[in-house]
DRENTORKOL-3810 file (N, C-alpha, C; in nm, 4 decimals):
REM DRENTORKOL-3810
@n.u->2.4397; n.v->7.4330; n.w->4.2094; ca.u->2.3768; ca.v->7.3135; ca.w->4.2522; c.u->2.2475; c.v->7.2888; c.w->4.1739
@n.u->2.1813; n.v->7.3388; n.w->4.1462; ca.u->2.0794; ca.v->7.4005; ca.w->4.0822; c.u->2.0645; c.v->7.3091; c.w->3.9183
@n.u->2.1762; n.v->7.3712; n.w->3.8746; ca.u->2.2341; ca.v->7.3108; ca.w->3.7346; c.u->2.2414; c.v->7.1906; c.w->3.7438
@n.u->2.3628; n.v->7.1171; n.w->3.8278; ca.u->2.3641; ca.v->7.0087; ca.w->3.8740; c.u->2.2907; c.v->6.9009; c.w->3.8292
@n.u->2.1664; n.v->6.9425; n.w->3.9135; ca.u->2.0326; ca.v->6.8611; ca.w->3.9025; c.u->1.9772; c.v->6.8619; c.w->3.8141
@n.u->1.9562; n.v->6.9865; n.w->3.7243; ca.u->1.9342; ca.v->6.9950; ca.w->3.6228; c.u->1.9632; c.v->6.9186; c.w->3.5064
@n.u->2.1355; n.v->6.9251; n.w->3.5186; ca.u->2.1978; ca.v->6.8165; ca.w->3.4317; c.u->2.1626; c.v->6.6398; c.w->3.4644
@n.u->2.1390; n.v->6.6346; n.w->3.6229; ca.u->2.1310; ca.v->6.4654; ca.w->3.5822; c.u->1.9381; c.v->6.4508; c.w->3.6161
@n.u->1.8759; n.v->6.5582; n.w->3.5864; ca.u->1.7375; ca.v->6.5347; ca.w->3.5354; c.u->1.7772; c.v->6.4512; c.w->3.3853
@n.u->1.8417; n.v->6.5250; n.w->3.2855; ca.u->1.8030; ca.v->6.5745; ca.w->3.1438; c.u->1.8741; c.v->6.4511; c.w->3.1439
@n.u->1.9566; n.v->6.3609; n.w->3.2020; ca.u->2.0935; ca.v->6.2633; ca.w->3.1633; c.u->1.9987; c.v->6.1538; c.w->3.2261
@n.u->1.8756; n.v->6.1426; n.w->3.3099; ca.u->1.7817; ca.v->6.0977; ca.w->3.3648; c.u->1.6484; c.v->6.0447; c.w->3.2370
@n.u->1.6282; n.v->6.1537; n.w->3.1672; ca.u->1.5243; ca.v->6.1797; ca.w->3.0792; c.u->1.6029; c.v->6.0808; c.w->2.9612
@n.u->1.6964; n.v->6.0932; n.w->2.9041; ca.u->1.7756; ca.v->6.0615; ca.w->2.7980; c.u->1.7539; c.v->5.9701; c.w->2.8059
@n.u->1.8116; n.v->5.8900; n.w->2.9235; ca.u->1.8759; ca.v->5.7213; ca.w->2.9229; c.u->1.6751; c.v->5.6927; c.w->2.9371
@n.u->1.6115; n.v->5.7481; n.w->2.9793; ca.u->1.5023; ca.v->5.6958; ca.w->3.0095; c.u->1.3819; c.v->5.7098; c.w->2.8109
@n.u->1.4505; n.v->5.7680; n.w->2.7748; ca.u->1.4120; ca.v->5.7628; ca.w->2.6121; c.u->1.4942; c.v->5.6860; c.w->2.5459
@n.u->1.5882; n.v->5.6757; n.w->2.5623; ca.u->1.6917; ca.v->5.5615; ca.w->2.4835; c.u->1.6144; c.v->5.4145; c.w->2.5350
@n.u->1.5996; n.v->5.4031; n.w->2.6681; ca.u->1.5574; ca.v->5.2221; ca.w->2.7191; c.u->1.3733; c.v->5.2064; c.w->2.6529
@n.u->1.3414; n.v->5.3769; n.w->2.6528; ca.u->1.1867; ca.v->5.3106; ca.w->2.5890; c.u->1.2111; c.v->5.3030; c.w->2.4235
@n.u->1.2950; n.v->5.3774; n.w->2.3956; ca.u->1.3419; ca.v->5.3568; ca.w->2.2452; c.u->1.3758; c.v->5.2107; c.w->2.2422
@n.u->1.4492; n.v->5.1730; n.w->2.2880; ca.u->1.5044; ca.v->5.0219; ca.w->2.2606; c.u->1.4329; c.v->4.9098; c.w->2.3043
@n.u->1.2994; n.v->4.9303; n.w->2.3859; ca.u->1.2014; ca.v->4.8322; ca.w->2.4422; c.u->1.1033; c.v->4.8391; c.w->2.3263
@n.u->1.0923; n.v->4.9382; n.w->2.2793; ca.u->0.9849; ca.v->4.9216; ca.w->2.1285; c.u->1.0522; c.v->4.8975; c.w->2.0029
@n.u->1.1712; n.v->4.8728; n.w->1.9875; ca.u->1.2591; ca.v->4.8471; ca.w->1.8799; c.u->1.2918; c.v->4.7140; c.w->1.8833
@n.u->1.3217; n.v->4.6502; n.w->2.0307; ca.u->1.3098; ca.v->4.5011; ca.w->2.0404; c.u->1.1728; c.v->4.4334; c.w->2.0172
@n.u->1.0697; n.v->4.4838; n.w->2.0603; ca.u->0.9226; ca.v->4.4244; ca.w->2.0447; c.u->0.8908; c.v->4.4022; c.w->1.9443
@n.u->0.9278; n.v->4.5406; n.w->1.7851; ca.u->0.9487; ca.v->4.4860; ca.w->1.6891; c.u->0.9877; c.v->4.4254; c.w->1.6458
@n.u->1.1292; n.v->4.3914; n.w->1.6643; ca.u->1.1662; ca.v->4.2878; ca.w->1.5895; c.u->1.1155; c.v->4.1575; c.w->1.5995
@n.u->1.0899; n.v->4.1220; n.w->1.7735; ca.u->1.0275; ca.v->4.0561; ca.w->1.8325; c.u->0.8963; c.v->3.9746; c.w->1.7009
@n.u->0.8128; n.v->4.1453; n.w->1.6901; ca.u->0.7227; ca.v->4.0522; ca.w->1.6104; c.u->0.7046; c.v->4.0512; c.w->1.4650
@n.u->0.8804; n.v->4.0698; n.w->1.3888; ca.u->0.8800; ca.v->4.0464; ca.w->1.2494; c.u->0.9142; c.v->3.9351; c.w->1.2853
@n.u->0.9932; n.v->3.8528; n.w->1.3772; ca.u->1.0385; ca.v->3.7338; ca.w->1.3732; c.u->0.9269; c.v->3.6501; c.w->1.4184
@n.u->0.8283; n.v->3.6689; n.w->1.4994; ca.u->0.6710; ca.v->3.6059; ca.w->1.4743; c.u->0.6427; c.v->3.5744; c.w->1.4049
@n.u->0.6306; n.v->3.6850; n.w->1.2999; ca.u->0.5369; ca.v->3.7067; ca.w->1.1420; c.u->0.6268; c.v->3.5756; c.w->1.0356
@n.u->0.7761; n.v->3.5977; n.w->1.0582; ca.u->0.8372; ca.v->3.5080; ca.w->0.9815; c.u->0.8443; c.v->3.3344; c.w->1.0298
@n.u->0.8514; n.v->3.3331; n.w->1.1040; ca.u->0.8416; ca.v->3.1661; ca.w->1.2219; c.u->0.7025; c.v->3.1261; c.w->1.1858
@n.u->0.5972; n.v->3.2247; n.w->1.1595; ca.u->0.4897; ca.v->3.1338; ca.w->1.1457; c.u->0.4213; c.v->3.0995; c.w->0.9859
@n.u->0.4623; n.v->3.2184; n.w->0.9076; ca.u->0.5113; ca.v->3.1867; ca.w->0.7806; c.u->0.6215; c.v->3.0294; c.w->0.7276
@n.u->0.7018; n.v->3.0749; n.w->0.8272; ca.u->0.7842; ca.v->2.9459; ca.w->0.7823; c.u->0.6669; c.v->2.7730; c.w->0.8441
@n.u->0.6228; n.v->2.8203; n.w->0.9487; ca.u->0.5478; ca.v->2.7274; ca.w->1.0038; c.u->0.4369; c.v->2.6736; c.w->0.9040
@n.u->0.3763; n.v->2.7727; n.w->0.8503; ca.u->0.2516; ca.v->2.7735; ca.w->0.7801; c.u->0.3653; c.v->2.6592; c.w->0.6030
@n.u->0.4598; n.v->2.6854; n.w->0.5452; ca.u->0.5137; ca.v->2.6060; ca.w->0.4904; c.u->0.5754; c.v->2.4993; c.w->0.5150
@n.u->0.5737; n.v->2.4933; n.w->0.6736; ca.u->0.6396; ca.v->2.2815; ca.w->0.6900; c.u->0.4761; c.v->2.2476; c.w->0.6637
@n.u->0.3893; n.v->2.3045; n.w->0.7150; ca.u->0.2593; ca.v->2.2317; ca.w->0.7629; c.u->0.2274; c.v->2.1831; c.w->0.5635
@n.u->0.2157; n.v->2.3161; n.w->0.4981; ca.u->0.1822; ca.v->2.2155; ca.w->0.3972; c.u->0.2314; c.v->2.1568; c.w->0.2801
@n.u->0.3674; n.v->2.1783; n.w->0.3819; ca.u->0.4444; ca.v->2.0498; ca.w->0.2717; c.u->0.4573; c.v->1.8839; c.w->0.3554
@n.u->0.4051; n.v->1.9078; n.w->0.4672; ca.u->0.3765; ca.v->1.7947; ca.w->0.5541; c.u->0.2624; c.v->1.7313; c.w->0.4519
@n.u->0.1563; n.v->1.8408; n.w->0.4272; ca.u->0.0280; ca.v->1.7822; ca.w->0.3549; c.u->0.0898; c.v->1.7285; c.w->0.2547
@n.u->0.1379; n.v->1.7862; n.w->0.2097; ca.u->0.1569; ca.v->1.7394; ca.w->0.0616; c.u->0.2411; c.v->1.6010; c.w->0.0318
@n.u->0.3357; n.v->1.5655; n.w->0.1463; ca.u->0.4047; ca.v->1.4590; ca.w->0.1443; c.u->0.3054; c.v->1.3655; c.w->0.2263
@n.u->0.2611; n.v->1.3922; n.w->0.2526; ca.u->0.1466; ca.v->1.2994; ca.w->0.3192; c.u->0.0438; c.v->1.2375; c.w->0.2173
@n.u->-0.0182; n.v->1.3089; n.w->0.1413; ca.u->-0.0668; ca.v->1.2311; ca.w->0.0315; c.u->-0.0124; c.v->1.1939; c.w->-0.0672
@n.u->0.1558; n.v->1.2106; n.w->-0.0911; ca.u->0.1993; ca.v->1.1533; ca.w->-0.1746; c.u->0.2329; c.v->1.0069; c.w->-0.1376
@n.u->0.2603; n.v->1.0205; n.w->-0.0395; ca.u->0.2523; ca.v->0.9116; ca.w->0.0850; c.u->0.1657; c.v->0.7968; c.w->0.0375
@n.u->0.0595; n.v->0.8767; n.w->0.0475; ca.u->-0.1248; ca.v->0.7862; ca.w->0.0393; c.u->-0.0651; c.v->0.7358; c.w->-0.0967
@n.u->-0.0918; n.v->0.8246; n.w->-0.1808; ca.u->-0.0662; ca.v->0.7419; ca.w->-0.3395; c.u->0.0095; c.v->0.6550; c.w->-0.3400
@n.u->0.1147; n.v->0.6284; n.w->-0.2810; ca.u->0.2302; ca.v->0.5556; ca.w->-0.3067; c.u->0.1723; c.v->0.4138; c.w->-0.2655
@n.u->0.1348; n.v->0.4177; n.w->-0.0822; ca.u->0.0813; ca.v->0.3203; ca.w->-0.0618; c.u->-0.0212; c.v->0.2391; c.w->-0.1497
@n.u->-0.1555; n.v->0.3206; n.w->-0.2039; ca.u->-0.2463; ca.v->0.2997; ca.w->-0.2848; c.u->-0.1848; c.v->0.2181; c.w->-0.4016
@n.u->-0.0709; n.v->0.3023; n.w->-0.4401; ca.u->-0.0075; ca.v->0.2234; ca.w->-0.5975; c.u->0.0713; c.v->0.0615; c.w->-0.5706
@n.u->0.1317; n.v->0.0657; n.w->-0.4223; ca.u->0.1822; ca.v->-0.0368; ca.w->-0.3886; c.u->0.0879; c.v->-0.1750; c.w->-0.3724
@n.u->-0.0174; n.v->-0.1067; n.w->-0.2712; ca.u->-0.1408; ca.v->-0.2139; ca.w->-0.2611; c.u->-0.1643; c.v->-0.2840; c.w->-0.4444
@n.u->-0.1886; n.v->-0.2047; n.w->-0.4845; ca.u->-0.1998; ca.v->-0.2670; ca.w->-0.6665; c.u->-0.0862; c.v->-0.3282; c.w->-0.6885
@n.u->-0.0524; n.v->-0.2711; n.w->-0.7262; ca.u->0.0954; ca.v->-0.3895; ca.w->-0.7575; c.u->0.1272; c.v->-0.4985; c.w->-0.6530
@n.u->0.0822; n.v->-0.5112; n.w->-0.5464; ca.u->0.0888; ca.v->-0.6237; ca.w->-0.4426; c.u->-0.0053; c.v->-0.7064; c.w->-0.5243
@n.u->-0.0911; n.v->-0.6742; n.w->-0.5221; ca.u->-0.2636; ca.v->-0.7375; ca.w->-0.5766; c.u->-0.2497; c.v->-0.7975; c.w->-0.6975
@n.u->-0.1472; n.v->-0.7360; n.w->-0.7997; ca.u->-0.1324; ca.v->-0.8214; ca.w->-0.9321; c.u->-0.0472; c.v->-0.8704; c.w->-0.8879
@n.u->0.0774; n.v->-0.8751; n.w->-0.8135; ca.u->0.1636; ca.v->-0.9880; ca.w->-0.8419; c.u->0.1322; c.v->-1.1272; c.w->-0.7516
@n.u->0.0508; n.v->-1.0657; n.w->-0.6660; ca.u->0.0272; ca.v->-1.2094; ca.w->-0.5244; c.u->-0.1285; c.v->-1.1786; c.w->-0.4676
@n.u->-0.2070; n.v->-1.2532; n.w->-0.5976; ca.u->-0.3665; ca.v->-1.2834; ca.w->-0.5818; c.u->-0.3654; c.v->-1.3373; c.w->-0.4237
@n.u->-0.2830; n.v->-1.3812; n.w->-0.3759; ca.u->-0.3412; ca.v->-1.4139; ca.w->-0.1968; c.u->-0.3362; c.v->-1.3311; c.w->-0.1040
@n.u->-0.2716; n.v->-1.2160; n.w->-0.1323; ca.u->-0.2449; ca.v->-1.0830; ca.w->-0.0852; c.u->-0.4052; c.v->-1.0222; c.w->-0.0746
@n.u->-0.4661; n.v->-0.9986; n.w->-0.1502; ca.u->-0.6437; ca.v->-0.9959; ca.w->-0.1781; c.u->-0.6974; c.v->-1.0785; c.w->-0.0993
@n.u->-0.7140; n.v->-1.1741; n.w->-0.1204; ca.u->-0.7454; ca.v->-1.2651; ca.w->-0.0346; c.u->-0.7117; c.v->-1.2949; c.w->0.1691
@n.u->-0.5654; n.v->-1.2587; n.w->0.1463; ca.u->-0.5459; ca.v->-1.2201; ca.w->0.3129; c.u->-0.6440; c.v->-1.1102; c.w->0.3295
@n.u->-0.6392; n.v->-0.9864; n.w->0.2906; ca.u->-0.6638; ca.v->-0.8214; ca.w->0.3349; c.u->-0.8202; c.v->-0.8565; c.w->0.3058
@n.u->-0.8661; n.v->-0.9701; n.w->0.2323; ca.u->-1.0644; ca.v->-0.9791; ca.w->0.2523; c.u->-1.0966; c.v->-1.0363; c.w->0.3480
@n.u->-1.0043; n.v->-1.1571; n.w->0.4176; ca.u->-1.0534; ca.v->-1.1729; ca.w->0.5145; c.u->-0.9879; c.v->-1.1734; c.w->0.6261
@n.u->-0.9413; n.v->-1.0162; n.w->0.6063; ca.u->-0.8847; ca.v->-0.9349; ca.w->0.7550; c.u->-0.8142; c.v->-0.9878; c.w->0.8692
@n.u->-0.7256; n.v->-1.1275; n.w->0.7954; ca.u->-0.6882; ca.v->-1.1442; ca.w->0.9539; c.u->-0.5016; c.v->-1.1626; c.w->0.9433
@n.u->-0.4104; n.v->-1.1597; n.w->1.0386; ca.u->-0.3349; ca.v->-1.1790; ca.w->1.0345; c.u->-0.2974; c.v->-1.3000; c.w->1.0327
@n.u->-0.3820; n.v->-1.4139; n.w->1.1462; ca.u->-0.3520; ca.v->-1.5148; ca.w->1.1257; c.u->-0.3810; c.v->-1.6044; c.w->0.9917
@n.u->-0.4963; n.v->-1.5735; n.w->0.9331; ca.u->-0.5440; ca.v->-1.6115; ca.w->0.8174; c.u->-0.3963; c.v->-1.5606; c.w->0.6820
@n.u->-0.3588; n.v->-1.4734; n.w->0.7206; ca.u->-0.1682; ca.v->-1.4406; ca.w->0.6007; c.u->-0.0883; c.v->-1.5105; c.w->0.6528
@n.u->-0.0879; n.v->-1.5552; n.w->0.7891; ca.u->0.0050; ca.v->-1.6997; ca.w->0.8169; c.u->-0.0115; c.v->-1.8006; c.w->0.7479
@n.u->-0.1285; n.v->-1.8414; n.w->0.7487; ca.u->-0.2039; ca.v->-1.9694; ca.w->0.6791; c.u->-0.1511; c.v->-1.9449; c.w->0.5283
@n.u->-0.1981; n.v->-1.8501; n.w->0.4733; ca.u->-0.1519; ca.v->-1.8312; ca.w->0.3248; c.u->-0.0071; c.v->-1.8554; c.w->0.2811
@n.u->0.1245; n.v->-1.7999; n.w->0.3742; ca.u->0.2072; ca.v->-1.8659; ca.w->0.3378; c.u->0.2226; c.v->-1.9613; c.w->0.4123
@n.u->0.1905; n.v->-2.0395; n.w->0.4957; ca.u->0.2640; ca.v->-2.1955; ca.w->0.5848; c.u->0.2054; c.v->-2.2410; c.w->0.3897
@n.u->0.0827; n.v->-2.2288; n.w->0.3601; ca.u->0.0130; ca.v->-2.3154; ca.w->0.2287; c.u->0.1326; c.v->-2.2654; c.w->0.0669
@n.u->0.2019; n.v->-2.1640; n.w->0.0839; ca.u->0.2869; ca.v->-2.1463; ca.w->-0.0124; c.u->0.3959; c.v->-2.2085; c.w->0.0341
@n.u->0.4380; n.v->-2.2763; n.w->0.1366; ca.u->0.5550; ca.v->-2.3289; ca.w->0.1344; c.u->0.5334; c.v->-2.4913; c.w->0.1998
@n.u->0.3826; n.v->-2.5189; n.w->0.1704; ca.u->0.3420; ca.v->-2.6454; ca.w->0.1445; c.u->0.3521; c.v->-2.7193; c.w->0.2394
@n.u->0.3114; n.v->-2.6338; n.w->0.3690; ca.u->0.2240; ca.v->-2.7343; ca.w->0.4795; c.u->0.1163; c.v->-2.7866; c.w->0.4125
@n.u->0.0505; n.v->-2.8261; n.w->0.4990; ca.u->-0.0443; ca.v->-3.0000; ca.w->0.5136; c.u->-0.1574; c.v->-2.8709; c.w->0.6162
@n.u->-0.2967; n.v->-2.9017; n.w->0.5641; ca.u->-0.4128; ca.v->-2.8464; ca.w->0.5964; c.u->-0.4129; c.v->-2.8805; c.w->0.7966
@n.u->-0.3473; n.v->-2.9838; n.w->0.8229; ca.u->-0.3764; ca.v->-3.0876; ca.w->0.9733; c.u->-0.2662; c.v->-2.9170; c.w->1.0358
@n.u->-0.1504; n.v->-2.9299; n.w->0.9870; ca.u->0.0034; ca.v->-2.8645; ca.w->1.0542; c.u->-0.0737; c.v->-2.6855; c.w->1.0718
@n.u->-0.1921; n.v->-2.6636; n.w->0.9663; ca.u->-0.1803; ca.v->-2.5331; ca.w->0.9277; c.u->-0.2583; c.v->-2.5095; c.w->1.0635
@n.u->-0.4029; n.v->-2.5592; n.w->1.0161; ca.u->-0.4724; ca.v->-2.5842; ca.w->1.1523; c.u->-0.4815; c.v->-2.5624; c.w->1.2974
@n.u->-0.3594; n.v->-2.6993; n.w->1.3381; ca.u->-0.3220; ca.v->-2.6900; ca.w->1.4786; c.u->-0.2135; c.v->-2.5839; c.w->1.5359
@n.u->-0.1355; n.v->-2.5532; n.w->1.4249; ca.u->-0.0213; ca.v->-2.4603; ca.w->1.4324; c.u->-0.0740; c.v->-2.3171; c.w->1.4627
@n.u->-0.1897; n.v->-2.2524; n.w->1.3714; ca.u->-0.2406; ca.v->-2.1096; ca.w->1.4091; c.u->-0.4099; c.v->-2.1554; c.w->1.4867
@n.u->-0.4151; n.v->-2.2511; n.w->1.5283; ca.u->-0.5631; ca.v->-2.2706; ca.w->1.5677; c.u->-0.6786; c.v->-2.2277; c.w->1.5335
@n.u->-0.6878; n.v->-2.2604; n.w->1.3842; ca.u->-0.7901; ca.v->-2.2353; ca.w->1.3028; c.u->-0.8557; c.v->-2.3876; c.w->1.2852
@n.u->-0.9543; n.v->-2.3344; n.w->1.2563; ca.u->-1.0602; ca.v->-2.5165; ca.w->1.1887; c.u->-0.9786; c.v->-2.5772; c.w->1.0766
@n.u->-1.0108; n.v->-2.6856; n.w->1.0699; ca.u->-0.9248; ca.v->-2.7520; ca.w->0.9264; c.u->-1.0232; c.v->-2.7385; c.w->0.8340
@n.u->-1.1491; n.v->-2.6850; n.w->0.8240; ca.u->-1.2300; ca.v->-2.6721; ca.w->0.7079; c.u->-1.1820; c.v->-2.5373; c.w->0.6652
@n.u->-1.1488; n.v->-2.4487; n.w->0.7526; ca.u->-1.1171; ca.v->-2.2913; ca.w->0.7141; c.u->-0.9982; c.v->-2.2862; c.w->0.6581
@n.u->-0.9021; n.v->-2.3743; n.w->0.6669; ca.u->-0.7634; ca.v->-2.4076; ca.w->0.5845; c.u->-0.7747; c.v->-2.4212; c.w->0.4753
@n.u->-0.8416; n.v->-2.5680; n.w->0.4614; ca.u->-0.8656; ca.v->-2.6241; ca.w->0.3466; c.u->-0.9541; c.v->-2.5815; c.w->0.2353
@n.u->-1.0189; n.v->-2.4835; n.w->0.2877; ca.u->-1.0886; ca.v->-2.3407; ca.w->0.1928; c.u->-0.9799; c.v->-2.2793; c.w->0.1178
@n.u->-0.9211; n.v->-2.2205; n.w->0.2317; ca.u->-0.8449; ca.v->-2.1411; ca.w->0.2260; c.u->-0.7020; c.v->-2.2030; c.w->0.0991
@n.u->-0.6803; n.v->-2.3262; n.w->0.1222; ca.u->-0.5964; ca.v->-2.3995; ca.w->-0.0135; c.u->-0.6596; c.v->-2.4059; c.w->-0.1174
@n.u->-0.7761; n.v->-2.4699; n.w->-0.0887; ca.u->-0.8762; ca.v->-2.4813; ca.w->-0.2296; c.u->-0.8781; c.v->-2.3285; c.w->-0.3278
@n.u->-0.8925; n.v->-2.1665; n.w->-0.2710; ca.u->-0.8907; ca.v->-2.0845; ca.w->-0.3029; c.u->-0.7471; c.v->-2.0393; c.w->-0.3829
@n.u->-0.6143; n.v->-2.0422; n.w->-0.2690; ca.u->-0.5131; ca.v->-2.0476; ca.w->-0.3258; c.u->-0.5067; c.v->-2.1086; c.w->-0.4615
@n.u->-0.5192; n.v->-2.2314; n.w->-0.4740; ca.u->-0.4820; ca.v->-2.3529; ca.w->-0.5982; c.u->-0.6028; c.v->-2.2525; c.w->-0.7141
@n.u->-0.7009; n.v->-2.2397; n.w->-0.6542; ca.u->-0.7773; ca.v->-2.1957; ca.w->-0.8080; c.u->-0.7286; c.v->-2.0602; c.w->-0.8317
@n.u->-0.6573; n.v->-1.9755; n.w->-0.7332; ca.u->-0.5909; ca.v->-1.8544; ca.w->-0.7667; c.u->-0.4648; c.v->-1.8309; c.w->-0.8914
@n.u->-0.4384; n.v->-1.9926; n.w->-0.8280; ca.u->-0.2760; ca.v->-2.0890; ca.w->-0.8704; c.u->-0.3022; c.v->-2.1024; c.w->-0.9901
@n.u->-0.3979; n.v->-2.1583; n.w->-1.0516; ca.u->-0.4144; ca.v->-2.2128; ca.w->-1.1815; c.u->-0.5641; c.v->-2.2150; c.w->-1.1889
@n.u->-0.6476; n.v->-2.1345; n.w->-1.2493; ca.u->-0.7725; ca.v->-2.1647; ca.w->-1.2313; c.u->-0.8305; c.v->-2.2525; c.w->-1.3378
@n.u->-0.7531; n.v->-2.3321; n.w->-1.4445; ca.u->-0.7831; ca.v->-2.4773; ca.w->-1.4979; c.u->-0.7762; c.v->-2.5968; c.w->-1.4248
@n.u->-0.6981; n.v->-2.5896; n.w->-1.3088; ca.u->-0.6933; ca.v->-2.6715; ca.w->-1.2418; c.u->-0.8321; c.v->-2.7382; c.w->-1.1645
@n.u->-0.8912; n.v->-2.6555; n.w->-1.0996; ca.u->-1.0155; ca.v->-2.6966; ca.w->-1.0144; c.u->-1.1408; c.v->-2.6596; c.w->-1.0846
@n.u->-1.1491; n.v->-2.6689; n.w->-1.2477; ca.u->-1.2456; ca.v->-2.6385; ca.w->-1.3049; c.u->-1.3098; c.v->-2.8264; c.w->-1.2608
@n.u->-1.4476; n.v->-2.8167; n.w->-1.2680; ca.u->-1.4824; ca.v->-2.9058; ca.w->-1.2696; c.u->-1.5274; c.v->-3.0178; c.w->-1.4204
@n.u->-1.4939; n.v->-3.1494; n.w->-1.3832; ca.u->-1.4973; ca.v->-3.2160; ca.w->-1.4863; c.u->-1.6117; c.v->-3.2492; c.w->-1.5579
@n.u->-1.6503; n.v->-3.1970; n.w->-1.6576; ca.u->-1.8428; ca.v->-3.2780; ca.w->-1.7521; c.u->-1.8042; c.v->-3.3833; c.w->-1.7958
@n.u->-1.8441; n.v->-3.5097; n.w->-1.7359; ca.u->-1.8399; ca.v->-3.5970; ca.w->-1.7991; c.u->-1.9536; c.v->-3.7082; c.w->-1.7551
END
């Protein structure tokens, strides 16, 4: 009887070194796969950066090329308004200063700026003034 006990001490001890064996063998791995997840983490983040300012440039390069091909494009984005880029095209597709006006409820002097600018954008021989 003696033995017995003996034997399921030692069969006691075993399984009880095998489960702490395998609780520190999982923890490791546990935290190589940490070490690697945040490695991998640490490379979305700066390829996030990096597409992010390629991003910027792109926009930046677009704004230019907006700017040379459509001088009123400048002109909307100076004077910051959305309704004021309405006005710019209703005036490219050749409303009447009265329609532009009452239509976005702006002044008819702020229109008619606003055409006068277009047209010398348009052709700036046009509104040169005459010496005579």
């Amino acid at each position: 009887m003696h033995e017995f006990a003996l034997i399921q001490f030692a069969a006691l001890m075993l399984t009880l070194g095998v489960c702490v064996y395998l609780f520190f063998s999982v923890k490791r791995d546990v935290r190589v796969v940490e070490a690697r997840m945040l490695r991998h983490g640490e490379q979305l983040r700066a390829k996030v950066d990096e597409l992010t300012a390629e991003m910027e440039t792109l926009r930046k390069e677009l704004e230019v090329m907006e700017q040379k091909s459509d001088p009123s494009a400048t002109i909307a984005r100076t004077l910051g308004s959305g309704i004021r880029i309405q006005a710019l095209r209703m005036i490219k597709n050749g409303e009447g200063p009265e329609y532009i006006a009452a239509t976005l409820g702006l002044p008819r002097t702020e229109v008619e700026l606003l055409i006068k600018v277009q047209r010398m954008l348009a052709d700036p021989q046009a509104e040169a003034v005459p010496t005579s």
